[in-house]
Gaussian input, Z-matrix of N, CA and C with variables (Angstrom, degrees):
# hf/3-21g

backbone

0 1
 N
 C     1     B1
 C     2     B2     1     A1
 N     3     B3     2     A2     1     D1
 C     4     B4     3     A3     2     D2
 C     5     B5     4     A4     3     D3
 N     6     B6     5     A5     4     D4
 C     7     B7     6     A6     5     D5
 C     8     B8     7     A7     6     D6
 N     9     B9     8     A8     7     D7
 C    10    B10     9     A9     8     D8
 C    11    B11    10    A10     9     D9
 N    12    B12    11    A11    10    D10
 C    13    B13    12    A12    11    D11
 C    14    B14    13    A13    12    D12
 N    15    B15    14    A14    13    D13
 C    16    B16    15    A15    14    D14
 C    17    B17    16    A16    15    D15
 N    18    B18    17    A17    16    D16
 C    19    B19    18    A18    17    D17
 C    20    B20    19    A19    18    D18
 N    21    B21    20    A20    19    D19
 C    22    B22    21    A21    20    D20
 C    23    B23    22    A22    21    D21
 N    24    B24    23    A23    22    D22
 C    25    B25    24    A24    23    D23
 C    26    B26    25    A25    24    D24
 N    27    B27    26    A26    25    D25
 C    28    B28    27    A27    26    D26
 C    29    B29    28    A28    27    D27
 N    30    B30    29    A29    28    D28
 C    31    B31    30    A30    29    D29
 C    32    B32    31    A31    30    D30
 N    33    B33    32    A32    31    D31
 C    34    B34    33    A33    32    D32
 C    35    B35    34    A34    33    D33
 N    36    B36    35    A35    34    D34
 C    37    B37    36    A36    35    D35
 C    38    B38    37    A37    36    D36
 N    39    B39    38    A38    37    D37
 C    40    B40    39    A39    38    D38
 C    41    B41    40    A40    39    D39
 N    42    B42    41    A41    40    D40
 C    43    B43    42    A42    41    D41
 C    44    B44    43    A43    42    D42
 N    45    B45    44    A44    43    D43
 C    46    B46    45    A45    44    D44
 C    47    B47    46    A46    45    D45
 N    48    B48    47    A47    46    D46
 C    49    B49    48    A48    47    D47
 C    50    B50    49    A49    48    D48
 N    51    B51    50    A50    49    D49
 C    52    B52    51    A51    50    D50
 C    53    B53    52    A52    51    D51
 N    54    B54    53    A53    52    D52
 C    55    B55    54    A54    53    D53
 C    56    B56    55    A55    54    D54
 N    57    B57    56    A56    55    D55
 C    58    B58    57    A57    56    D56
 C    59    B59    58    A58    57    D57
 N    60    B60    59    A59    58    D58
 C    61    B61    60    A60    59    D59
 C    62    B62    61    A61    60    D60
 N    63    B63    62    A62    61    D61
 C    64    B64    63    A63    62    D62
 C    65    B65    64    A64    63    D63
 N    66    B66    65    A65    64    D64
 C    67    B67    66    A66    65    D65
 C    68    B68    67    A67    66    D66
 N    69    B69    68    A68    67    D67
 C    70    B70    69    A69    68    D68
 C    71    B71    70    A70    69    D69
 N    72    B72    71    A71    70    D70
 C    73    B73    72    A72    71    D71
 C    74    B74    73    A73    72    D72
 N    75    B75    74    A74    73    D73
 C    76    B76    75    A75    74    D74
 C    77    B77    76    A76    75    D75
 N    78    B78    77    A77    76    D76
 C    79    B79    78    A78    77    D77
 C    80    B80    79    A79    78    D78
 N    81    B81    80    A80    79    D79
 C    82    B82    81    A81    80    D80
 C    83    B83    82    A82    81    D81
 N    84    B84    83    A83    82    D82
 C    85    B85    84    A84    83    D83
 C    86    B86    85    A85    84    D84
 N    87    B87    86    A86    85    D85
 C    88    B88    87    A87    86    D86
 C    89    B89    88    A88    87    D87
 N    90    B90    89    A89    88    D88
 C    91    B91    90    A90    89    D89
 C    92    B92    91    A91    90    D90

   B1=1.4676
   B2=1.5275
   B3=1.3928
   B4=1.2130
   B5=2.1024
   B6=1.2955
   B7=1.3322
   B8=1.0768
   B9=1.2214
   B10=1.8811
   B11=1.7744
   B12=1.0927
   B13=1.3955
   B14=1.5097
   B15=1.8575
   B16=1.3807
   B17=1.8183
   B18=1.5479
   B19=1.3978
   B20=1.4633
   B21=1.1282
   B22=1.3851
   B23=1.6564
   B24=1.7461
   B25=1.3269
   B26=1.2917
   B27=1.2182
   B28=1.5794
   B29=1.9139
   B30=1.0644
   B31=1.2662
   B32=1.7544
   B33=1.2728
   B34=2.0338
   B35=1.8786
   B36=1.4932
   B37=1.6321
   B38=1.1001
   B39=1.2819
   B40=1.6469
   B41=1.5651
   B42=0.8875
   B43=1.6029
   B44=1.5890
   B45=1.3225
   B46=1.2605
   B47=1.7480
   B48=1.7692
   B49=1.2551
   B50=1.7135
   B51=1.5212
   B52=1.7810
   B53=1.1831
   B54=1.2691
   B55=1.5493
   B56=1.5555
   B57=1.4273
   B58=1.5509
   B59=1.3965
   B60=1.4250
   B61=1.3130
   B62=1.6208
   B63=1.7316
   B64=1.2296
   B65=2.0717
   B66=1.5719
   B67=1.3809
   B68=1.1322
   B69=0.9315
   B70=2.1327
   B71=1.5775
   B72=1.1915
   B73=1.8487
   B74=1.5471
   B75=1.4024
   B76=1.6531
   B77=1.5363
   B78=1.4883
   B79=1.6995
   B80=1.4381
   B81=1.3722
   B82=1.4624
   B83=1.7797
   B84=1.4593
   B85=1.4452
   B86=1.3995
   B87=1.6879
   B88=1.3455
   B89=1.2059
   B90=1.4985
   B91=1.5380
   B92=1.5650
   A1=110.91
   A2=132.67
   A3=160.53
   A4=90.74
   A5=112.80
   A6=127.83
   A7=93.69
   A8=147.66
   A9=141.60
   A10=104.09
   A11=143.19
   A12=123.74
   A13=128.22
   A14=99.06
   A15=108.79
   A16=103.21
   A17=103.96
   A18=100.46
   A19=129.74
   A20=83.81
   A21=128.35
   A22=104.60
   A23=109.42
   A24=100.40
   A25=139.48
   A26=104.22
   A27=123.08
   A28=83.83
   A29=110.66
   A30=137.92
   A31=104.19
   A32=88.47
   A33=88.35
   A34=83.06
   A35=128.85
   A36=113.87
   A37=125.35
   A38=144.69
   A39=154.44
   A40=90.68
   A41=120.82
   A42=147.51
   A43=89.74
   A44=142.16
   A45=149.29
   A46=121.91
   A47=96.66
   A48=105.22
   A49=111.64
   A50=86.37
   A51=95.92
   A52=101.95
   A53=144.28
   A54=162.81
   A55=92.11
   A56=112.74
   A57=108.83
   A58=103.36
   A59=120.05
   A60=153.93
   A61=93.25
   A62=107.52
   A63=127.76
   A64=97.42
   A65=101.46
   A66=93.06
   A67=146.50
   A68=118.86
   A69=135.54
   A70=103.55
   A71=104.54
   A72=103.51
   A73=102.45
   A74=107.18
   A75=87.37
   A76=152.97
   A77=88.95
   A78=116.71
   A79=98.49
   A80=133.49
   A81=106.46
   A82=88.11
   A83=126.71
   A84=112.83
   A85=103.58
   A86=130.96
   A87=100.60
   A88=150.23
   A89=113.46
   A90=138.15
   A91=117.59
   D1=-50.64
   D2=152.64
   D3=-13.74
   D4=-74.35
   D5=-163.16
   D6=-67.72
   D7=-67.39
   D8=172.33
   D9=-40.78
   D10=-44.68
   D11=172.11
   D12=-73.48
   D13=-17.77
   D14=175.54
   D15=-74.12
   D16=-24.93
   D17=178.46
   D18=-57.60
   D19=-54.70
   D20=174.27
   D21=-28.72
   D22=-90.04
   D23=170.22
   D24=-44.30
   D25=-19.55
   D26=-175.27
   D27=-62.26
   D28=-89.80
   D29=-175.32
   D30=-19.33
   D31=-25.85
   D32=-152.66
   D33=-108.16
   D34=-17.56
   D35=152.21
   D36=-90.95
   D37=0.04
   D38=97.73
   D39=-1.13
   D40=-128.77
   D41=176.29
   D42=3.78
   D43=-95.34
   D44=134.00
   D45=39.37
   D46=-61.91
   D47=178.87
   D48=-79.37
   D49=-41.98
   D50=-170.08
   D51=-54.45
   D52=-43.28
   D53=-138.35
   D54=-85.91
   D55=-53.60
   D56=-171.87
   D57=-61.31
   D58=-65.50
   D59=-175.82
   D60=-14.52
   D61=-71.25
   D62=-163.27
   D63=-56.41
   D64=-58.25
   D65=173.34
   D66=-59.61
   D67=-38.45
   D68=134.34
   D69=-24.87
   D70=-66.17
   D71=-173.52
   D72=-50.35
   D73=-65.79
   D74=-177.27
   D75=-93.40
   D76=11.95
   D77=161.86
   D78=-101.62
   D79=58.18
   D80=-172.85
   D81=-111.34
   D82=-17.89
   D83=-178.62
   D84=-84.97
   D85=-21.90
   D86=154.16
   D87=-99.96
   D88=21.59
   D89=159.69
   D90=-52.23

């Protein structure tokens, strides 16, 4: 159970990064 929540977050700062990533990408000409 322990290893499925460790997944979990893993999974959910994945998600996290991509999310910025994506928002950076498309505000990047007014940055």
């Amino acid at each position: 159970m322990k290893k499925f929540f460790r997944t979990l977050s893993g999974l959910m700062n994945l998600y996290r990064c991509y999310r910025l990533y994506e928002f950076i990408r498309d505000n990047w000409d007014e940055l």
